[in-house]
C-alpha positions, 0 to 999 in steps of 0.5 A: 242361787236364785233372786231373793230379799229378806227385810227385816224389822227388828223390836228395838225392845225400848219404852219407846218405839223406834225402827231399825230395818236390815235387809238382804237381796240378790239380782243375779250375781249380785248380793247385796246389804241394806240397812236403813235405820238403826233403832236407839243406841243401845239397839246398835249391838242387837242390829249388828248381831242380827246381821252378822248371824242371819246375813251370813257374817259379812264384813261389809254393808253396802248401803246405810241409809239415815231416814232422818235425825230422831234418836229412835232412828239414828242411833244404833247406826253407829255401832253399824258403821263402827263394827262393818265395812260401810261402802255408802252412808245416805243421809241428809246434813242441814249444814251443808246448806247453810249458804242457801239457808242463812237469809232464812234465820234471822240471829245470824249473819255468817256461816261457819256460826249457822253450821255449827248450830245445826250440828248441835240441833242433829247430834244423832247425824252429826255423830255418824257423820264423824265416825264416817269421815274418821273411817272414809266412808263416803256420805251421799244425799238421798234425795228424790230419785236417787237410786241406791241399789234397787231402792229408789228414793221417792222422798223428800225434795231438796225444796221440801227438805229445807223447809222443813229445817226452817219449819222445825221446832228445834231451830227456832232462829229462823224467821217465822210468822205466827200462822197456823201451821206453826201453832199446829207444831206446838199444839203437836207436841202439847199433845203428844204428852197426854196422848195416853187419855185419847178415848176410844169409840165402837166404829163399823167397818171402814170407818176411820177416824185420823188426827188434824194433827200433822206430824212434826217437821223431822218426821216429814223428812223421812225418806221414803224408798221403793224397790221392786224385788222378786215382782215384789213392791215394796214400800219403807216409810220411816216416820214420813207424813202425808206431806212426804208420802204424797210428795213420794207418791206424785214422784210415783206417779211420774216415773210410773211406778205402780201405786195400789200395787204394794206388796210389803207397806212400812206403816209410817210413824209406828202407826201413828194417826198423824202421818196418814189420811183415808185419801192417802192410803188410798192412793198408795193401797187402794180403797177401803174393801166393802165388807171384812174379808174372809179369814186367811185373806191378804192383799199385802202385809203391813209391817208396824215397828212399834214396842211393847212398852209404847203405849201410843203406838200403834193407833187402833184407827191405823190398824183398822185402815190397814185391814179395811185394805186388805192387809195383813198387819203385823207388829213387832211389839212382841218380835222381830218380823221378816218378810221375805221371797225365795231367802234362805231358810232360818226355821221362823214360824209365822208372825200373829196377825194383828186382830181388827180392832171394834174400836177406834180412837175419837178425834 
């Protein structure tokens, strides 16, 4: 059999959205099961399943990546190490740095009391972490330019990471001055719970309106992975912000790997306006098409996991950025999409193009 991949993005069938990304791939004699993400918990049963049909029943997963501890992701990764065979589980542990992180938090003075706050703080990863140790699966940190497979892990930084832990608003021990920045966090989830009264405005092509909001300290962690599979690129996200994915694309830059040459884009953050920028996505899609392109044309897809029931996700200005580069966007707020080269044959039809939208969302 040939080289193929197939990534899968599964509706996590939620009020909320979340993600949970099976995928599949040969390089020569070699087959081999990725999973990063897992959806909510009560997603973890529809993501074994998935696997266990459209993979052929396998027995064992190769790789389990945690993109960062939110519930939406962590969750159903639990039923995935409970039901499979997990030869590797990559995901970042706050506590295992508590020596370095200790003088950064001002309540407390020893280290064992550190490590068992930052397990209550990340249930989500401290509960696989658990079942891991009980199974011997052994648990690996994906940092930037870890390789796990034919993924290569563009972000974060260890440096960046552990910022980020002090930064967040889930540990708020650590010493922290009153800037800016951290008022920006607070007003961030203010905002979040009245998202819905955002007022939209008729805007011409390429015009993007993004929010000065950052996106929260946990998103930020996200690890970002590359993989070039069939001289297919491909680019998963998770929930990365601009901080992340310029973080990822200098990493880029530095190893040589093509920017402007995606193929496959995760969009971050169900299409949130907070993770990306104009210049961001120029960096990583190329700039803005002067005019719209004629129908049936497509640079690269766009793949937005978002649900039904979300009414914040995706972002009319996400989508419309995402076409102004010549994307194909597709959502599975309706359905699970695939996108795949060369895999085996499972008789799905071809997922509707999400259409551009005339309007936007004001700042």
């Amino acid at each position: 059999m040939s080289d193929f991949f197939e990534i899968d993005f599964l509706n996590v069938e939620s009020k909320k959205s979340g993600d949970a990304v099976p995928l599949r791939y040969r390089i020569g004699n070699e087959m081999r099961i990725h999973v990063t993400d897992g959806g909510f918990q009560n997603t973890g049963e529809k993501l074994t399943e998935h696997i266990k049909k459209y993979y052929n029943n396998p027995y064992k997963i190769d790789a389990v990546i945690v993109s960062h501890p939110d519930g939406d992701h962590a969750g159903g990764l639990r039923t995935v190490l409970e039901d499979f065979r997990v030869s590797e589980l990559w995901m970042l542990r706050p506590w295992l740095y508590a020596n370095e992180l200790i003088n950064r938090f001002s309540r407390f003075s020893n280290v064992d009391n550190l490590v068992r706050r930052l397990k209550d703080i990340y249930p989500n990863i401290a509960a696989l972490e658990k079942i891991a140790k009980a199974k011997g699966i052994p648990i690996y940190a994906p940092f930037q330019g870890t390789q796990i497979g034919a993924f290569i892990v563009l972000a974060p930084t260890k440096q960046r990471y552990l910022d980020l832990v002090v930064a967040s608003e889930k540990t708020p021990e650590a010493i922290k001055e009153l800037t800016e920045q951290f008022l920006k966090q607070k007003q961030y989830y203010f905002e979040k719970t009245i998202s819905h009264s955002v007022s939209l405005v008729s805007s011409y092509w390429g015009q993007e309106i993004f929010s000065h909001e950052e996106t929260s300290p946990e998103n930020d962690m996200s690890v970002v992975q590359y993989a070039s599979l069939c001289r297919q690129n491909i680019l998963l996200t998770a929930d990365a912000g601009r901080n992340a994915l310029i973080e990822a694309a200098y990493y880029a830059l530095l190893t040589r790997l093509p920017l402007q040459s995606i193929d496959h884009f995760q969009v971050p953050h169900h299409g949130s306006r907070r993770n990306v920028s104009t210049k961001i996505l120029d960096l990583w899609l190329g700039e803005r098409l002067p005019a719209r392109f004629e129908e049936g044309y497509k640079k690269f897809n766009a793949i937005i996991s978002a649900s039904k029931g979300d009414t914040d996700h995706p972002r009319k200005a996400v989508v419309r950025a995402c076409i102004h580069r010549g994307a194909r966007v597709v959502s599975t707020e309706e359905l699970d999409i695939c996108v795949s080269q060369n895999a085996p044959t499972r008789g799905w039809g071809v997922a509707p193009a999400l259409s551009y939208p005339e309007k936007q969302e004001k700042d």
